[in-house]
C-alpha positions in Angstrom: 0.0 0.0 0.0 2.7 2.2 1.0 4.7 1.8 -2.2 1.5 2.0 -4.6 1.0 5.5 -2.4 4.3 6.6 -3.4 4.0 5.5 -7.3 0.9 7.7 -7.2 2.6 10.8 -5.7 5.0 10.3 -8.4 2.3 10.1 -10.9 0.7 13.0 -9.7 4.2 15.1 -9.3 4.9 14.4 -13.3 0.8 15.3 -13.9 1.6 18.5 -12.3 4.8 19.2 -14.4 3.5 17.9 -17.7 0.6 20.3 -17.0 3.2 23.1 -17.0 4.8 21.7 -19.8 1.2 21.8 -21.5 0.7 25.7 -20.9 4.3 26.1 -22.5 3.0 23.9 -25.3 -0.3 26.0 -25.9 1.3 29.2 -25.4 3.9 28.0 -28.0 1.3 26.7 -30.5 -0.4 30.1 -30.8 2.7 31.4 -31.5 3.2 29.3 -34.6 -0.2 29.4 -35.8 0.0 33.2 -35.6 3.1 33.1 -37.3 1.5 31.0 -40.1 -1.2 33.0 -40.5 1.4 36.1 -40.3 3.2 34.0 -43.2 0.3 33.7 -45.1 0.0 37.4 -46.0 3.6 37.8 -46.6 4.6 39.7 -42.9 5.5 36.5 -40.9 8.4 34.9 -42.4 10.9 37.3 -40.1 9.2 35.7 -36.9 9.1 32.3 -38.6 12.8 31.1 -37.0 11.9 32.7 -33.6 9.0 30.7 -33.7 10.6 27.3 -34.1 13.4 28.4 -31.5 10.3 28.4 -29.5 9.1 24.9 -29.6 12.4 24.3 -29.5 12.5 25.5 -25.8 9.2 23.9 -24.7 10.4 20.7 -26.4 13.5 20.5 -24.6 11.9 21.1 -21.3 9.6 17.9 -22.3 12.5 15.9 -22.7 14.1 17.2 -19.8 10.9 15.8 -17.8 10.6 12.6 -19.4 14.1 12.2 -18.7 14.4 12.4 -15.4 11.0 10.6 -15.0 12.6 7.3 -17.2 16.1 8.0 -15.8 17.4 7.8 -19.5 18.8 11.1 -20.9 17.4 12.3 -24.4 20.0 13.1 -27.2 19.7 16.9 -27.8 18.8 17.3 -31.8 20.8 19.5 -33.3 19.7 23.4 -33.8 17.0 23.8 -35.9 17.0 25.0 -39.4 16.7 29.0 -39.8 15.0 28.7 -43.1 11.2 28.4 -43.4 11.7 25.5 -46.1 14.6 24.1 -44.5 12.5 24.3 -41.0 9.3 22.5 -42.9 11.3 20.1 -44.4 13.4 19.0 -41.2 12.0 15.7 -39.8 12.9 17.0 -36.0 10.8 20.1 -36.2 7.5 18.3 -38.1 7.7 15.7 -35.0 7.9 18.7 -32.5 5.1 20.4 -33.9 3.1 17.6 -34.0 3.7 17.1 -30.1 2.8 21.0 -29.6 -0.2 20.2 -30.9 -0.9 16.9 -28.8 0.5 18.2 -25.2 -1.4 21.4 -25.6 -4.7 19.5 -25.8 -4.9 16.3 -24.9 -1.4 16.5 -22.2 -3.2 19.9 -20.8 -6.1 18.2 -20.1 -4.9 15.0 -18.6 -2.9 17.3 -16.2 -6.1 19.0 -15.4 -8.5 16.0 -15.1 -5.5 14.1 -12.9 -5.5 16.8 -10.7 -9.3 17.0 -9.6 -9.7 13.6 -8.1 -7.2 14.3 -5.1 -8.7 18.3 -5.1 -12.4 16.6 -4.6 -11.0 14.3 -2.2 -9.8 16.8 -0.2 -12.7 19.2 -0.7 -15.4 15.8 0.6 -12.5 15.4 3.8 -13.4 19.0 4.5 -16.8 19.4 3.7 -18.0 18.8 7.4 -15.7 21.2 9.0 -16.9 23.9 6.5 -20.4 23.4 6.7 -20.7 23.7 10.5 -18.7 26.8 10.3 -21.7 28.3 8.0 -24.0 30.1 9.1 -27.6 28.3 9.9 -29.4 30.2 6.6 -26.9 29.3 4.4 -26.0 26.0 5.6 -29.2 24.6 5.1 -29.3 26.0 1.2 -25.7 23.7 1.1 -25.4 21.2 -1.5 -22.5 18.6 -3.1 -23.5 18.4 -6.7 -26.6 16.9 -6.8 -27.0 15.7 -3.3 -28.5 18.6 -0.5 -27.2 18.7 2.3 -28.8 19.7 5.3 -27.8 18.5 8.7 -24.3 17.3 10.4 -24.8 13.7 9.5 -25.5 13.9 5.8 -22.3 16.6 5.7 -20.0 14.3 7.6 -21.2 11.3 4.7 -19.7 13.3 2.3 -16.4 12.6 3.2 -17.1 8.8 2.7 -16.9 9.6 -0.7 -12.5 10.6 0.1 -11.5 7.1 0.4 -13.5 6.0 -3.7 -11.5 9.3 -5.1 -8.5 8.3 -3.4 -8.5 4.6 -4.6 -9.8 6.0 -8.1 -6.9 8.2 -8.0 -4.2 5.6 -7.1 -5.8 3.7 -9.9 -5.8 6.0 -12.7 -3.1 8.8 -11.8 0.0 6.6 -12.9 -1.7 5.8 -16.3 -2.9 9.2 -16.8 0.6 10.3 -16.2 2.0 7.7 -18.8 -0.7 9.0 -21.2 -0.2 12.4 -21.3 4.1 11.6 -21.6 2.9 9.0 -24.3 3.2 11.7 -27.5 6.8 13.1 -25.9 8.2 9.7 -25.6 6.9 9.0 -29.5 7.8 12.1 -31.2 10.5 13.7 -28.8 13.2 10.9 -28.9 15.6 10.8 -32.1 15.2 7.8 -35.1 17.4 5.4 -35.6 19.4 7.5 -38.2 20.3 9.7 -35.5 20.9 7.5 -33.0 23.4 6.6 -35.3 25.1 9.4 -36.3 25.2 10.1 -32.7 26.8 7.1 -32.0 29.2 8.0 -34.7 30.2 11.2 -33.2 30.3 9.6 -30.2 33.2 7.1 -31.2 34.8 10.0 -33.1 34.9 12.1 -29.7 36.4 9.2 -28.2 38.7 7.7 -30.2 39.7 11.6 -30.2 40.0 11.1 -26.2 42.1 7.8 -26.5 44.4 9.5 -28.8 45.0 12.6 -26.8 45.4 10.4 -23.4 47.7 8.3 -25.2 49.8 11.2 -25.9 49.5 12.5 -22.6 50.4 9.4 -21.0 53.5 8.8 -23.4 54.7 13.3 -22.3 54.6 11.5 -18.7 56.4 8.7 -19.1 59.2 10.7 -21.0 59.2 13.4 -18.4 59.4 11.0 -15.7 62.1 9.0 -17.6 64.4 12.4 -18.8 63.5 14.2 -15.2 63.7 11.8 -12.6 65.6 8.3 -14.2 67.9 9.4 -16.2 69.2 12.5 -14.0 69.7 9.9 -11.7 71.8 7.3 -14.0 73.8 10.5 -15.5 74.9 10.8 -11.5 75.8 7.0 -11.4 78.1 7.8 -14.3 79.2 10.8 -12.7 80.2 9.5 -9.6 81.8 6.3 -10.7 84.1 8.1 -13.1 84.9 10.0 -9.5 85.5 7.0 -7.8 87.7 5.6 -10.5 90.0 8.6 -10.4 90.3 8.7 -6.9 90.9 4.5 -6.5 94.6 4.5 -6.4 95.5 8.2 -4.7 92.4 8.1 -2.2 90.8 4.8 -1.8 88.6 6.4 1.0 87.3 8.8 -0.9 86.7 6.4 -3.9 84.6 4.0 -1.5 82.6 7.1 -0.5 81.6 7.6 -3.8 80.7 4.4 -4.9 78.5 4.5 -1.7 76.9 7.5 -3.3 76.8 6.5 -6.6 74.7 2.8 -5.2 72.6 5.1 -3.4 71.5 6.9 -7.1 71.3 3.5 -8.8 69.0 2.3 -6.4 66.9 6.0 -6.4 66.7 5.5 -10.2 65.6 2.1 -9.9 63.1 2.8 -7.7 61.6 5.5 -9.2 61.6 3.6 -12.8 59.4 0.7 -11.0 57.6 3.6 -9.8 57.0 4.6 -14.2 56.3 1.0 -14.7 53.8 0.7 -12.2 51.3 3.6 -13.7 51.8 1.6 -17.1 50.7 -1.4 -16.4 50.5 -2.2 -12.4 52.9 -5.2 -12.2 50.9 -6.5 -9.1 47.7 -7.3 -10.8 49.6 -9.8 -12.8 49.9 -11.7 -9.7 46.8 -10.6 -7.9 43.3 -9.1 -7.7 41.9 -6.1 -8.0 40.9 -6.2 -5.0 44.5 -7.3 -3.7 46.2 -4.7 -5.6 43.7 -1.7 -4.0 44.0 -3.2 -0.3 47.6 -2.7 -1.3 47.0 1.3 -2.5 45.4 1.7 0.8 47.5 0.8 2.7 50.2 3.0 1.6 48.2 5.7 2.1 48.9 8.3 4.5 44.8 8.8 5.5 42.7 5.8 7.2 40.8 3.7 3.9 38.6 1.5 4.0 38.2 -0.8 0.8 35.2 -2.2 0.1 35.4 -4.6 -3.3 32.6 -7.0 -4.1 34.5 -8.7 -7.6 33.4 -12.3 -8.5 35.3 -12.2 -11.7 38.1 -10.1 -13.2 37.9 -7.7 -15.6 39.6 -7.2 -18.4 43.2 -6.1 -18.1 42.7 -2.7 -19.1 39.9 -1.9 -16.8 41.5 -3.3 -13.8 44.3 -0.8 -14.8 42.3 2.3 -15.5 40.7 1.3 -12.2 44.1 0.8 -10.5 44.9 4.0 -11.5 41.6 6.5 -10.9 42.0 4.9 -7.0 45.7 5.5 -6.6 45.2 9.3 -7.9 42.1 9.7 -5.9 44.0 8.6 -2.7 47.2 10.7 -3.9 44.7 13.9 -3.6 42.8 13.0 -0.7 46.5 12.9 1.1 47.8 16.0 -0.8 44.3 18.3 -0.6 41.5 17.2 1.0 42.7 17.1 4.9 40.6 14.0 5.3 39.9 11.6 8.5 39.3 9.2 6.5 38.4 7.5 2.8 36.3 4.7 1.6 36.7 2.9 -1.9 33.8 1.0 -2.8 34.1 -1.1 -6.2 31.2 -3.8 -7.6 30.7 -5.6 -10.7 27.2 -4.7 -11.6 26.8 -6.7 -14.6 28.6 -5.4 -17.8 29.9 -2.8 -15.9 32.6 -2.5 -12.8 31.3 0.3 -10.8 33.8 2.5 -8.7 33.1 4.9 -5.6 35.8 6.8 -3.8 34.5 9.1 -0.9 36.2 11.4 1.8 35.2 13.0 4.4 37.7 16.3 4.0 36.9 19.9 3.0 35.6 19.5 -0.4 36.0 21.8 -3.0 37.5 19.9 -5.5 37.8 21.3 -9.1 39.0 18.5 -12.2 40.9 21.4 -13.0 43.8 20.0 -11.4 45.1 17.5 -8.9 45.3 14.8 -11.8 41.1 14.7 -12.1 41.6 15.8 -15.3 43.5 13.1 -16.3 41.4 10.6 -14.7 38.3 11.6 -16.9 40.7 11.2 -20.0 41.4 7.8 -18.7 38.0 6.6 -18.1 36.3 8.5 -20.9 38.9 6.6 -23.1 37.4 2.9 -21.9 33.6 4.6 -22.9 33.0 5.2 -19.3 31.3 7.9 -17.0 33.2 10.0 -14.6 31.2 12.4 -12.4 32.8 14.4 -9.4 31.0 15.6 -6.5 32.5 17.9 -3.6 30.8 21.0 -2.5 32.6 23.2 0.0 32.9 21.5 3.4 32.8 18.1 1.8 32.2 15.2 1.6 34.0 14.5 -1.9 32.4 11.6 -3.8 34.1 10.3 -7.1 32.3 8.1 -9.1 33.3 5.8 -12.2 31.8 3.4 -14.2 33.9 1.1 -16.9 32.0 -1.2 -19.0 34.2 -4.8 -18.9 32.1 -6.7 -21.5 32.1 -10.3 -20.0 
């Protein structure tokens, strides 16, 4: 009961905002019919591309409403023609007149039908308390519809009537609500053809995005490699030609400087493991995911907790990309974030390995910097989503999703 309560305030709550979406619709189609008739002696082809920008707005609020109502975001179409011909002609503008026409009649008045059953029930509730508070002459003329009223029993059985409009309107509200978004789901989404050149663009954009993180990754490795290894190796050299010269007339000194030069080897070894590590994490050869992320927390200077539900592995690619968006999330939340603590939360929801990091420090974090950037170019390169949300005083929440296939 509960539940159906709640599917009918939904209803209800879309009724209310496809009824808004109707006035805009109505308002919208006089505006074009004037503009045809406007057209039609020769003084209305000036307005004519203000006119379509104009369903074009009401339209986009449609979808906007449908979409968060079916959780599945509309492709935006792309601007509309300025011509009138052009505009005519254009399959995406024919289909959003023809929805003007629908929502401003048919939508409008399921909105407004919807909307009377819970008014009346509320209206039959009250009817007792509103009638006593009449006075005696009036109160006595008092009717509901048909049905006279005149004394406290027969006003207090009109509110047996609440409980019918309340069942009728648990009912019939959710279908009335899928009615009247009926035409916007059917003339408002994109055809096939440009679903596909969307999908076209789409691949375009980011084969674009693996090519530029490709690049970006390759500047990194060579700055790390000409910056940080081979500085260090050019010291080795250094030193040992040192600690050659002074073998035979100072064979303290010499050892000294061997001590010093083993000391750079092992520097520039490390930090080339360290290179090799954000190519291709050597540990998740030998272990999990899950492993290899215990291991990331671990090393990290704030408290994390890691919370990975993984019956099988992904591909090696993802677990990488993964590896990676959790060791530079916990790399800011030491360096930025002044955080108590962190929690990584990672799941395989089907097709998909879904990825949560979350701190509990100031917020205000800005993909702008602090290597955010360069985890969206990572994940956007696998086809996944990447949304960042930290508002001032925290918490920060970091959220990726990687399709793995099977």
């Amino acid at each position: 009961m509960l539940a159906r309560g709640r599917v009918t305030l939904d209803a209800l709550e879309h009724l209310v905002a496809g009824m808004g979406t109707g006035v805009l619709a109505l308002v919208a189609l006089v505006s074009a019919a004037l503009t045809a008739v406007a057209c039609l002696v020769g003084v209305g082809l000036a307005v004519v591309p203000a006119a379509v920008r104009g369903v074009r707005a009401v339209t986009d609020r449609e979808r906007a409403r449908i979409a968060r109502w079916d959780g599945e975001e509309f492709v935006p179409p792309p601007p509309p023609p300025s011509g009138v011909r052009a505009a005519l002609a254009d399959t995406t503008v024919r289909r959003e007149l023809g929805w003007v026409v629908v929502h401003a009649s048919a939508g409008l008045v399921l909105g407004l039908a919807a909307l009377t059953l819970p008014l009346h029930a509320v209206q039959d509730v009250t009817f007792a308390l509103w009638w006593w508070l009449l006075p005696p002459e009036e109160a006595a003329s008092a009717a509901y519809g048909m049905w006279e009223v005149r004394d406290t029993a027969g006003a207090v059985a009109v509110a047996a009537l609440a409980p019918v409009e309340i069942a009728i309107t648990m009912v019939v509200a959710p279908r009335m609500a899928r009615l009247q978004a009926w035409a916007g789901r059917r003339l408002l989404r994109p055809g096939p053809d440009a679903d596909l050149s969307l999908r076209v663009a789409q691949l375009t954009a980011t084969r674009a995005a693996v090519l530029d993180a490709h690049a970006a990754e390759l500047r990194r490795i060579e700055r790390s490699l000409h910056d940080g290894t081979q500085n260090r190796l050019v010291a080795v050299n250094v030193l040992l030609g040192a600690a050659l010269r002074a073998l035979d007339r100072d064979p303290a000194t010499a050892r000294a400087t061997l001590e010093r030069a083993q000391d750079a080897a092992e520097q520039a070894l490390g930090e080339l493991r360290g290179v090799v590590r954000t190519i291709l994490p050597p540990v998740l050869a030998d272990k999990s995911l899950a492993d290899a992320l215990t291991g990331l927390a671990a090393d990290c200077p704030v408290p994390c907790r890691i919370d990975a539900d993984l019956p099988v592995r992904a591909a090696a690619s993802v677990e990488a990309t993964a590896y990676f968006v959790v060791a530079e999330a916990l790399t800011n939340i030491a360096r930025h974030s002044r955080a108590r603590r962190a929690v990584v939360t990672v799941r395989r929801l089907d097709d998909q390995l879904v990825l949560r990091v979350v701190d509990d420090g100031q917020g205000g974090a800005r993909e702008s910097g602090s290597g955010l950037a360069g985890i969206r170019r990572r994940v956007e390169a696998h086809d996944g989503s990447f949304t960042l949300t930290s508002p001032a005083g925290g918490p920060t929440t970091l959220d990726v999703t990687l399709p793995c296939g099977t």
